[in-house]
N, C-alpha and C positions, 0 to 999 in steps of 0.2 A: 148147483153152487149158489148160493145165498148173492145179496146185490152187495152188501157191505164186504164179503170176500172176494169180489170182483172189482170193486174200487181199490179196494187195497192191492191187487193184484195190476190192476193198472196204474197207481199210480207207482209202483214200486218200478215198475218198467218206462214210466216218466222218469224217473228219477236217475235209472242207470242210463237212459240215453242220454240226459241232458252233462251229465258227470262225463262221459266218454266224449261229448263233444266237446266241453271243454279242458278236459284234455289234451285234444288235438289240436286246438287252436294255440295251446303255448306251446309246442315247440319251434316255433323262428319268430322273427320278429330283428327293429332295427329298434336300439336307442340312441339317441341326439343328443347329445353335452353340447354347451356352450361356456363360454368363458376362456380363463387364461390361468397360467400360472403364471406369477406374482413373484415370486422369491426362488430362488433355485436350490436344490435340496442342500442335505450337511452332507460333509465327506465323513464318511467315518471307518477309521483303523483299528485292528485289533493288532497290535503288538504287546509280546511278555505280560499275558495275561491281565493287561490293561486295555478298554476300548479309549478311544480318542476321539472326537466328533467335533469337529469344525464346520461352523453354519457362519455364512454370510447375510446379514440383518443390518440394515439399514447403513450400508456402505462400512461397515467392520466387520470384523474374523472374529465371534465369539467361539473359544476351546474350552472343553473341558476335558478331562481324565479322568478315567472311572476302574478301581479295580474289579477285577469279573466278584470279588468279596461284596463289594460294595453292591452291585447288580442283583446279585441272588438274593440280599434280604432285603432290598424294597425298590421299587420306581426312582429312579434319577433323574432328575429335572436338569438342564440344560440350559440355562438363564434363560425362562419361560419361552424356549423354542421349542424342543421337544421333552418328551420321557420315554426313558430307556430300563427294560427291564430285563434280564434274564433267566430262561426258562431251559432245566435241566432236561432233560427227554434220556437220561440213565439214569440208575443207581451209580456208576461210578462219576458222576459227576465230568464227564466225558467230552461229550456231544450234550450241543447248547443251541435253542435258538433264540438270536435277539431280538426283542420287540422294542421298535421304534415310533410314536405315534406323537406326530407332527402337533403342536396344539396353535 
């Protein structure tokens, strides 16, 4: 066996041991968050195919209404607290999941 196919050879099995250790080092581990929440989330209803989303900001009730029409052809802003979108997950237009993303 040649010297250059014997390096190659060793280091290919460098290689897979050091991949299998690190492997096994991520499965557990703790993460630490710090901080606070600040605002307390919106409520939000879905009645007669209208959602409704009331957020409390800076000691008032801002509401909106939004038809599920209105949802499905673009992002709905919520007097710059959040946006609200709706995602069909059928063909019949059915089963819906809402995405709400705090800004």
């Amino acid at each position: 066996m040649s010297a250059s196919r014997k390096r190659f050879i060793s280091s290919m099995l460098l290689l897979v041991g050091s991949i299998s250790s690190v492997a096994g080092a991520a499965t557990g581990g703790v993460i630490h968050f710090e901080g606070m929440i600040v605002e307390s989330p919106c409520e939000v209803n879905v009645k007669a195919r209208n959602v409704q989303m009331a957020c409390d900001r800076d000691g008032q009730v801002k509401t909106r209404t939004i038809s599920f029409n209105q949802l499905s052809q673009a992002p709905q802003g919520v007097q710059n607290v959040a946006t609200m979108k709706m995602n069909y997950i059928n063909p019949e237009r059915t089963l819906a999941i809402l995405d709400i993303v705090y800004n």
